[in-house]
TIVO-2410 file (N, C-alpha, C; in nm, 3 decimals):
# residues 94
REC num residu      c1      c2      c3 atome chaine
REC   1      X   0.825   2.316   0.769     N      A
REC   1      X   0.936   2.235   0.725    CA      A
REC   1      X   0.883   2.098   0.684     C      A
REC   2      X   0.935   2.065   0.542     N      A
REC   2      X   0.866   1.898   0.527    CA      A
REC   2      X   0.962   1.826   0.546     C      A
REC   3      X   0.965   1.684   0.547     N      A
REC   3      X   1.048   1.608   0.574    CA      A
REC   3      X   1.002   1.511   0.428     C      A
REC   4      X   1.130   1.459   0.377     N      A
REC   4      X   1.159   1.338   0.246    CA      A
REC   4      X   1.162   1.180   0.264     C      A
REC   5      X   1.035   1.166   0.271     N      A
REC   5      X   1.091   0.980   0.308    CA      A
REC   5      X   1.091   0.864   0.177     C      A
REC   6      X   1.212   0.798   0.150     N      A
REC   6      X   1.219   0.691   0.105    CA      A
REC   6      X   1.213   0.542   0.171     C      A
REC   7      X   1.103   0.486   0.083     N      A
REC   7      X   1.090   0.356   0.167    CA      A
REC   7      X   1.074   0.254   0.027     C      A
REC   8      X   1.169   0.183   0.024     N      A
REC   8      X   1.193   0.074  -0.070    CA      A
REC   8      X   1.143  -0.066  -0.030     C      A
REC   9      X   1.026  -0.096  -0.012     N      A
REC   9      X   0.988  -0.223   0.060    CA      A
REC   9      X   1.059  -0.390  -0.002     C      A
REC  10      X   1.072  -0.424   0.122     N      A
REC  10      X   1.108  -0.570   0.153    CA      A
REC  10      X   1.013  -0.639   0.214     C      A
REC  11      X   1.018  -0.784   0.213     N      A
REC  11      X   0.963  -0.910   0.185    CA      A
REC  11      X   0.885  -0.877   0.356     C      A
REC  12      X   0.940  -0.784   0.432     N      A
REC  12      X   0.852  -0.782   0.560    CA      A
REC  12      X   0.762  -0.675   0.578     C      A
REC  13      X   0.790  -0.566   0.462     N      A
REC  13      X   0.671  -0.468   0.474    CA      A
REC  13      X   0.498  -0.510   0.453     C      A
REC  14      X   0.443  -0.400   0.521     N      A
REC  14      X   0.323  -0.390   0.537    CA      A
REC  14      X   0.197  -0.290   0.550     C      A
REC  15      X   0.134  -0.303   0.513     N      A
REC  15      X   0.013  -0.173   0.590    CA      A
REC  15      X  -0.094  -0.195   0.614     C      A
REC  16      X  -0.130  -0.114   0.728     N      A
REC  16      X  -0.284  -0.123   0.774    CA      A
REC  16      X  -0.321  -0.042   0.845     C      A
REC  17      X  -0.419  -0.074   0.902     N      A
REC  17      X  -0.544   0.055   0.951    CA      A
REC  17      X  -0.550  -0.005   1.078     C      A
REC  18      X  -0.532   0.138   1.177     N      A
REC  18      X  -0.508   0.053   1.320    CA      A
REC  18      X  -0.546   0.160   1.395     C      A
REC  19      X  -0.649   0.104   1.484     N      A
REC  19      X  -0.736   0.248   1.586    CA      A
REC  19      X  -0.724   0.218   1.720     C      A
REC  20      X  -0.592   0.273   1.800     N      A
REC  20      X  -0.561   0.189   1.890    CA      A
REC  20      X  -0.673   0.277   2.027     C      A
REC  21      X  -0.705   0.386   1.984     N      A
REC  21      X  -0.793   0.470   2.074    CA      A
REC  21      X  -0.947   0.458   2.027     C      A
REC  22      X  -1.082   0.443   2.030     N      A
REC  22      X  -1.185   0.456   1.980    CA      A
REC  22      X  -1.167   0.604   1.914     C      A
REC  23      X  -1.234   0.617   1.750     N      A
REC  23      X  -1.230   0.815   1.694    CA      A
REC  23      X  -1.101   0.826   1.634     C      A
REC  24      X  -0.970   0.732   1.645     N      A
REC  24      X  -0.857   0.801   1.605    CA      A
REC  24      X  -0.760   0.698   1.605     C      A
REC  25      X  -0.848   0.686   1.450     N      A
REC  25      X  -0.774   0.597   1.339    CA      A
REC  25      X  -0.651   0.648   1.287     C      A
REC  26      X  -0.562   0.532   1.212     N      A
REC  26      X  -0.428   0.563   1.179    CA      A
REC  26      X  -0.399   0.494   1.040     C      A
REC  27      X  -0.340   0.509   0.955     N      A
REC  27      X  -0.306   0.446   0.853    CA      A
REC  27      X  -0.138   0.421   0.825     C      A
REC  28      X  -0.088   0.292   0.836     N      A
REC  28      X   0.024   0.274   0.888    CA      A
REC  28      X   0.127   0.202   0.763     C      A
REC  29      X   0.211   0.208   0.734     N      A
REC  29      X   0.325   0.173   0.658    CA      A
REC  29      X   0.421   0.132   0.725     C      A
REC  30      X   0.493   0.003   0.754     N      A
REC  30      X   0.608  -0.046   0.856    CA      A
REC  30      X   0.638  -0.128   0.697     C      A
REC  31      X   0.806  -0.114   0.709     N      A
REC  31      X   0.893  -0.150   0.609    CA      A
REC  31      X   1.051  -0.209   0.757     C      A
REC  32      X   0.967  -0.284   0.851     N      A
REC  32      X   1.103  -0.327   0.913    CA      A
REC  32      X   1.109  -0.199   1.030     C      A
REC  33      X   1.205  -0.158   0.995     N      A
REC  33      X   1.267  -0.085   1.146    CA      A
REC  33      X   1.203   0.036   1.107     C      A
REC  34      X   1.160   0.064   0.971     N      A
REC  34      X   1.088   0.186   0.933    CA      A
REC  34      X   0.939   0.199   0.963     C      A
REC  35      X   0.845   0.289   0.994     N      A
REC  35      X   0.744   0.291   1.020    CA      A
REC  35      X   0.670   0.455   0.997     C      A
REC  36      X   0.566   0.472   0.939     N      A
REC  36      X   0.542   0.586   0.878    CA      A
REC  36      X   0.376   0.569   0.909     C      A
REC  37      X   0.298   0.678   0.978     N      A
REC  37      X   0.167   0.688   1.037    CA      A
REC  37      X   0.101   0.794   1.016     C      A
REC  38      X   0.007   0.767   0.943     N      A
REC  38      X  -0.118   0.916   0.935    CA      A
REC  38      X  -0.192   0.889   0.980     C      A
REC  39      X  -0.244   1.002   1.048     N      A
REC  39      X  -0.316   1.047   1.173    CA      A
REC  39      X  -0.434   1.165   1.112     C      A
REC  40      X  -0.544   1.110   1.215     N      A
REC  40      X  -0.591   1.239   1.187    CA      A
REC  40      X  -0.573   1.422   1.201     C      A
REC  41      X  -0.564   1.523   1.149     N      A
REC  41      X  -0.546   1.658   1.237    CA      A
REC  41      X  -0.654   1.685   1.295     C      A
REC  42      X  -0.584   1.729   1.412     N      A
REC  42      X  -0.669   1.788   1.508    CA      A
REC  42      X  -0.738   1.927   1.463     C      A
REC  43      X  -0.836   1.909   1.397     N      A
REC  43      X  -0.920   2.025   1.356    CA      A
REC  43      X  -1.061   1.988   1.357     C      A
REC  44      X  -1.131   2.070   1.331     N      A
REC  44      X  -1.345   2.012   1.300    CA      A
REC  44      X  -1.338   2.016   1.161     C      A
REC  45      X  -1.237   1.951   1.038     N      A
REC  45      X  -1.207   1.910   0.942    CA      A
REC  45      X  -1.124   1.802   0.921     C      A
REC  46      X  -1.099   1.786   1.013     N      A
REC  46      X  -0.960   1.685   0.995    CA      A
REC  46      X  -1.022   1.525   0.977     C      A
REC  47      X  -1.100   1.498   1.010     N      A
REC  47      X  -1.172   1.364   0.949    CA      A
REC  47      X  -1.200   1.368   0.796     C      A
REC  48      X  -1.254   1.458   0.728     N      A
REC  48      X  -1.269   1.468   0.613    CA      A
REC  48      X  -1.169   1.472   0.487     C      A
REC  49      X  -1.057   1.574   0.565     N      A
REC  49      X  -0.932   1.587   0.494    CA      A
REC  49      X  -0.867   1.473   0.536     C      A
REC  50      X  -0.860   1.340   0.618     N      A
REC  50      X  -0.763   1.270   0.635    CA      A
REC  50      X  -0.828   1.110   0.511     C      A
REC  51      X  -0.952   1.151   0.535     N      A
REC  51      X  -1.030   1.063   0.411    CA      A
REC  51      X  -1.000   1.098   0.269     C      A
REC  52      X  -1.006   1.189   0.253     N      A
REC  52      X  -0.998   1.263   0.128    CA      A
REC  52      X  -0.835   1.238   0.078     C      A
REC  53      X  -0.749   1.238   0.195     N      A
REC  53      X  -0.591   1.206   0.131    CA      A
REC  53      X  -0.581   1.057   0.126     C      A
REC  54      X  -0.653   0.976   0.221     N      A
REC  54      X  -0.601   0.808   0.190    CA      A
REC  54      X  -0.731   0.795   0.043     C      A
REC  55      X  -0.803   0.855   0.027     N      A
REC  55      X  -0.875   0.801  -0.106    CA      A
REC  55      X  -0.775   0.865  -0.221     C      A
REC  56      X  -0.714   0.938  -0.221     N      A
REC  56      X  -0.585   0.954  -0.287    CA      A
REC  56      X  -0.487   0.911  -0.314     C      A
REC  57      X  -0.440   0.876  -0.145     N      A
REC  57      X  -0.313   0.771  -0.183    CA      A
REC  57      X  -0.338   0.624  -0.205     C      A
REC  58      X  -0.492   0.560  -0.200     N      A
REC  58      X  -0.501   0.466  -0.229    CA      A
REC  58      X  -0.526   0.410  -0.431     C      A
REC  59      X  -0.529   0.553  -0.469     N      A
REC  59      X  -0.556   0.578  -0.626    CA      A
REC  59      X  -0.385   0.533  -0.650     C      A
REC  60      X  -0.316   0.655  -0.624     N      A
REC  60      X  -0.222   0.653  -0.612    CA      A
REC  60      X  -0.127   0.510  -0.607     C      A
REC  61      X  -0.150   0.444  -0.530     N      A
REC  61      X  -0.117   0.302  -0.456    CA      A
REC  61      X  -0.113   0.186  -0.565     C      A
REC  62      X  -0.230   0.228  -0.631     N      A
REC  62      X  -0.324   0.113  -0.707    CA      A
REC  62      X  -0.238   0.143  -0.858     C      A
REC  63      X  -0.214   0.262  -0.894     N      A
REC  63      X  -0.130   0.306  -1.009    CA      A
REC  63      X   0.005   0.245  -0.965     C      A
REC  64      X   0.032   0.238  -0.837     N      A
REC  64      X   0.206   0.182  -0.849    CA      A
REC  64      X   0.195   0.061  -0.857     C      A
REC  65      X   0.119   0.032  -0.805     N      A
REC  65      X   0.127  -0.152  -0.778    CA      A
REC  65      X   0.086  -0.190  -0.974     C      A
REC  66      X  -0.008  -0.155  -1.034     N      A
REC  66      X  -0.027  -0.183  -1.196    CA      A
REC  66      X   0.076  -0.143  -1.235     C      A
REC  67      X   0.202  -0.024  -1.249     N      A
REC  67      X   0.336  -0.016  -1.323    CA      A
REC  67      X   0.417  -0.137  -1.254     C      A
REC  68      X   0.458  -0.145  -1.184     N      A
REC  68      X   0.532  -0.264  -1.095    CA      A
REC  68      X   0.479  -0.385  -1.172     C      A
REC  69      X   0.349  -0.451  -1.156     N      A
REC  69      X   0.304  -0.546  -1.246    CA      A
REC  69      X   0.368  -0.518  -1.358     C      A
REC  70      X   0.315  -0.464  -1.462     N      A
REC  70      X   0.309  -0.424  -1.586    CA      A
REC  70      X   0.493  -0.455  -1.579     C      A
REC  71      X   0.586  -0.388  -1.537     N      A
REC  71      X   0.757  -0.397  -1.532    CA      A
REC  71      X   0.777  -0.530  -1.528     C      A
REC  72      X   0.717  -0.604  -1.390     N      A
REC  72      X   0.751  -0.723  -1.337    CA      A
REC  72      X   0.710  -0.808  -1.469     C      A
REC  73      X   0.596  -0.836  -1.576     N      A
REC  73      X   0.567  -0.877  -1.654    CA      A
REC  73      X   0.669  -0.901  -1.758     C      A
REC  74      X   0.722  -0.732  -1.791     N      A
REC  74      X   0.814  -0.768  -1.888    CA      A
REC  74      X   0.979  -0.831  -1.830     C      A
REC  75      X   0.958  -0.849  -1.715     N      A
REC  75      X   1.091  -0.871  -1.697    CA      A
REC  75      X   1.125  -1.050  -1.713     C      A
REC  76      X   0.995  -1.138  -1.646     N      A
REC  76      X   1.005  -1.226  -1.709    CA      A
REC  76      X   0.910  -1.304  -1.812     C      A
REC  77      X   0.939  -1.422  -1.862     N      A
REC  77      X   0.884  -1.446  -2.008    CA      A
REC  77      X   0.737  -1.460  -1.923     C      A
REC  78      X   0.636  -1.472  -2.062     N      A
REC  78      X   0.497  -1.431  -2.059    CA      A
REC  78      X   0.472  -1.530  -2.010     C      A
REC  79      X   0.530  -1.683  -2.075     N      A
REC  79      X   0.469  -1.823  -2.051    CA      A
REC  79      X   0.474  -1.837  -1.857     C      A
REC  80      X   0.570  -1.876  -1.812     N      A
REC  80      X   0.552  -1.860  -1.659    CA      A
REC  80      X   0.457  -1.777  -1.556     C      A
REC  81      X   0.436  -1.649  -1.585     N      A
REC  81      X   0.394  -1.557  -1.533    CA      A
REC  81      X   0.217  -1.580  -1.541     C      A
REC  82      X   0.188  -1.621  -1.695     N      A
REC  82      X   0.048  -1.656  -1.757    CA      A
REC  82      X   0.015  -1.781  -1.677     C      A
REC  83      X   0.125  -1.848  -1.641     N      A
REC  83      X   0.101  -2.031  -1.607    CA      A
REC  83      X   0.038  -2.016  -1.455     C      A
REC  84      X   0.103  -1.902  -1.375     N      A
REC  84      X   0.083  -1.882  -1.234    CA      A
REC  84      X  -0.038  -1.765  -1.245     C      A
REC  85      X  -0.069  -1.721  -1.298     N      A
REC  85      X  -0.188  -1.627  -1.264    CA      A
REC  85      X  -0.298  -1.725  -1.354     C      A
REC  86      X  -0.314  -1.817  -1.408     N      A
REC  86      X  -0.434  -1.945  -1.442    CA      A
REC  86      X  -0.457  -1.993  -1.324     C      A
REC  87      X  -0.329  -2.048  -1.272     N      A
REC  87      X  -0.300  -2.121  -1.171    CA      A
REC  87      X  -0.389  -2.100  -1.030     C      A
REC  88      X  -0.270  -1.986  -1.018     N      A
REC  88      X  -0.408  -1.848  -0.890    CA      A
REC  88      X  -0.602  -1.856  -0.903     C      A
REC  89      X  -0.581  -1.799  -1.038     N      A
REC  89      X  -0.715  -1.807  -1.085    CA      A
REC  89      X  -0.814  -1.935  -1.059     C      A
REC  90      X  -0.761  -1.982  -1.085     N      A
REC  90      X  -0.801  -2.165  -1.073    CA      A
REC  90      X  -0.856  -2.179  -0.906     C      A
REC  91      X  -0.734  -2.163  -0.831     N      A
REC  91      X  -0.752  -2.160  -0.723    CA      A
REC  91      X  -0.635  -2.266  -0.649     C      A
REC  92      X  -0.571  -2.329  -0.738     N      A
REC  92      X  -0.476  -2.433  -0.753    CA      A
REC  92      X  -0.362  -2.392  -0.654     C      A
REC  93      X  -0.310  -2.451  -0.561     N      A
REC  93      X  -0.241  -2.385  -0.459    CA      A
REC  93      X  -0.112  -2.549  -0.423     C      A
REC  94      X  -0.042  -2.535  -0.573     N      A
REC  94      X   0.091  -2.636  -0.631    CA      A
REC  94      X   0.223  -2.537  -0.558     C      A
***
């Protein structure tokens, strides 16, 4: 049986990598009261296959976050958006 999760992040979401046992690492998604954790499986594969899916979903990740940019771009004008990523670039912290 699979289960469907939607998670629409807000200004408090987050993720990270958190090994609260030595061997058994976790990869974590908290969106607030929501919270979503991969784990390794318990198999004499399951380290490999749990690598093999976050080098996936981090491809994955990297494609949403560039459409999101790319949207967020057109949504407002070029001049502002160009002014703050010089800005960034710079190192300028106005």
């Amino acid at each position: 049986m699979g289960i469907y999760v939607l998670v629409q992040p807000e200004e408090d979401a987050s993720a990270s990598m958190v090994e609260h046992a030595t061997g058994h690492p976790s990869l974590v998604a908290d969106d607030g009261y929501s919270r979503i954790a991969i784990q390794v499986a318990g198999r004499s594969d399951g380290l490999e296959l749990a690598a093999n899916f976050a080098r996936q979903l981090a491809v994955a990740a990297a494609a949403f976050a560039e459409r999101c940019d790319s949207l967020s771009e057109r949504a407002l004008p070029a001049g502002p958006r160009h002014a703050m990523r010089e800005a960034s670039d710079r190192g300028d912290q106005r």
